[in-house]
LOBABA-64767 format. One record per residue (C-alpha): residue in three letters; x, y, z. Coordinates in steps of 0.25 Angstrom, whole numbers, plus 5000, padded with zeros to 4 digits. Example, Ala and Ser with C-alpha at 12.3 -4.5 7.8 and 13.67 -1.06 7.14 Angstrom:
  rest    c1    c2    c3
   ALA  5049  4982  5031
   SER  5055  4996  5029
This chain:
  rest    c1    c2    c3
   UNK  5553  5456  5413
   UNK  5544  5454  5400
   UNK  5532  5443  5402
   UNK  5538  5440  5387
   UNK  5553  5437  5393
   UNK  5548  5428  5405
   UNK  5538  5418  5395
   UNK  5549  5416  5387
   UNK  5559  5413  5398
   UNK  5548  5404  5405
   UNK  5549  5398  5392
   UNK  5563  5395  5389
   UNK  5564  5390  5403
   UNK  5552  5378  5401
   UNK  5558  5374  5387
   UNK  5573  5373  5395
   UNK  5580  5365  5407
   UNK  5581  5378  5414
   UNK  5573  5375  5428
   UNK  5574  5390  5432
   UNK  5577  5404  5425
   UNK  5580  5417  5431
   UNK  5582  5430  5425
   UNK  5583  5444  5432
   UNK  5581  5456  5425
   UNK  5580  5470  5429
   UNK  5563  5470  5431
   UNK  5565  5456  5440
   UNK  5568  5442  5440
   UNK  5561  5431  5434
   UNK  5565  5418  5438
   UNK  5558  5406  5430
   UNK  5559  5393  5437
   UNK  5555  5379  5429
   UNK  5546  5370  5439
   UNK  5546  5355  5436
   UNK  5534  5349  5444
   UNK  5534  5333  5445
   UNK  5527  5327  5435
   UNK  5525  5337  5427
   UNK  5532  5341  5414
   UNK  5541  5355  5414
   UNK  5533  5365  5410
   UNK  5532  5375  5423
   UNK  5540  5386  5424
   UNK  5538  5398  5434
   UNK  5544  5411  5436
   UNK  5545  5420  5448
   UNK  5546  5435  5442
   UNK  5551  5445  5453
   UNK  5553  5460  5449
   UNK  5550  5474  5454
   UNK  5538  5476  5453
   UNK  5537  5488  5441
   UNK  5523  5495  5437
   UNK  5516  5487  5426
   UNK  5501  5487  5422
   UNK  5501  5474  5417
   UNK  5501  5460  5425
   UNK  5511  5448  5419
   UNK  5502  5437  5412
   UNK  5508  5423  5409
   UNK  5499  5416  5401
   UNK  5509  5409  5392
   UNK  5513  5400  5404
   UNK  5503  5394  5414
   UNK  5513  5388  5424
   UNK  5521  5400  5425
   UNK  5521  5406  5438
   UNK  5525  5424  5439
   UNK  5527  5432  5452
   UNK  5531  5444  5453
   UNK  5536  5447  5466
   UNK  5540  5461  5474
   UNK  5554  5466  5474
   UNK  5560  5461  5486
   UNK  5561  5470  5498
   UNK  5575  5478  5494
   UNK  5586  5471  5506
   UNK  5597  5479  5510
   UNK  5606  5466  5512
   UNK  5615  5462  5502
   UNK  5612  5450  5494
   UNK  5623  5441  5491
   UNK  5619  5431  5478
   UNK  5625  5419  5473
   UNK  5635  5422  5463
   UNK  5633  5409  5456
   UNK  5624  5395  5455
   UNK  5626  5385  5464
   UNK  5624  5379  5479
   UNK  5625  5388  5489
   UNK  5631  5383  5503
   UNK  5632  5390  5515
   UNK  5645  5383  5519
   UNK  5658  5375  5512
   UNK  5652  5364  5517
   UNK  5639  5356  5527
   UNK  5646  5356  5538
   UNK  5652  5370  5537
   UNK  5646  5382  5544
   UNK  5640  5391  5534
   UNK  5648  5403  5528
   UNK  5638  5413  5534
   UNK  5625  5414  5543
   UNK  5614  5423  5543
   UNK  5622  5434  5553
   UNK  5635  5431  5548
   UNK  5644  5443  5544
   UNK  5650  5442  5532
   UNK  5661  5449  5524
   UNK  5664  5453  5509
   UNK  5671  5441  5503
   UNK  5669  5430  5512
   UNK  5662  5417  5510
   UNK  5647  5416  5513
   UNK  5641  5402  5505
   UNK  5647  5394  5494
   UNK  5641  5391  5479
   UNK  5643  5378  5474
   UNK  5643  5380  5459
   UNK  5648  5368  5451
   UNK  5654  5359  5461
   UNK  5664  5373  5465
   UNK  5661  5379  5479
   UNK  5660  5396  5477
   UNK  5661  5404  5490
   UNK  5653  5414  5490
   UNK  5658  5428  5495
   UNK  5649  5438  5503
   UNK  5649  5451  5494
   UNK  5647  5460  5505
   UNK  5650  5460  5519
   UNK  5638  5461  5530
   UNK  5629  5451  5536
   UNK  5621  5438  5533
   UNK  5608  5441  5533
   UNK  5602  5431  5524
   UNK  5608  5417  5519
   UNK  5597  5415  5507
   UNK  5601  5402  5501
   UNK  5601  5389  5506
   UNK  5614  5381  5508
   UNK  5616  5370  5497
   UNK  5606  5374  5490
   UNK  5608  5380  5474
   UNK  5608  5395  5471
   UNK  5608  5403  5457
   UNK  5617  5415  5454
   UNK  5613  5428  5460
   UNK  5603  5420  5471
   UNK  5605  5429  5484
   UNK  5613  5419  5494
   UNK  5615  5431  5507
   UNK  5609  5442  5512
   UNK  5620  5451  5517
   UNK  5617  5464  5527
């Protein structure tokens, strides 16, 4: 992504209400996130740039914003198991309810079609479907806590 394009979208994000930004493009994902310390006015923002690491001679420089924070980070080491991601934003839970026993475990076999967490999104409980049959291997989100749309939920083998 153009060092051009992510200044003006760190820009757009201090001058808005938007606490976070993240946009995927085929070079990589830059995820801008607004940080409001205590006491301090808001004018902080950091971005966490992960891509593929392509040949380039020349090193990124970010003069224009002295609180701004990039990374580049490694690909992550290619999985063979399937990633099932939220289809929407909202709260995940890992059961209809506190009391009840979790859809699914880490071990569980699971099938095409059937219910593996919920997604609260405006005051409607969503069950959310296992896209593939296999095997938990991975729960990666935390029960009642908030997800965004496309944020990997199950790792399935």
């Amino acid at each position: 992504m153009d060092l051009r394009k992510i200044k003006t979208l760190i820009d757009l994000v201090s001058e808005s209400n938007v606490a976070e930004l993240e946009i995927t493009e085929a070079e990589g994902t830059v995820r801008i996130v607004k940080s409001l310390p205590v006491g301090n006015p808001p004018a902080a923002a950091q971005i966490h740039y992960a891509t593929t690491p392509a040949p380039q001679n020349t090193a990124p420089v970010v003069a224009a914003a002295p609180d701004v924070v990039v990374a580049a980070a490694p690909a992550a080491a290619a999985s063979t198991n399937h990633t099932l991601k939220a289809p929407m934003v909202g709260t995940f839970y890992t059961s209809s309810s506190p009391e009840a026993k979790p859809f699914v475990n880490v071990g569980d076999s699971v099938k095409q079609g059937q219910t593996v967490c919920i997604i609260e999104a405006m005051k409607i409980m969503n069950e959310i479907e296992a896209d593939k049959s296999g095997t938990i291997v991975k729960i990666l989100a935390e029960s009642a806590q908030g997800v965004e749309y496309g944020q990997p939920l199950f790792e399935i083998a």
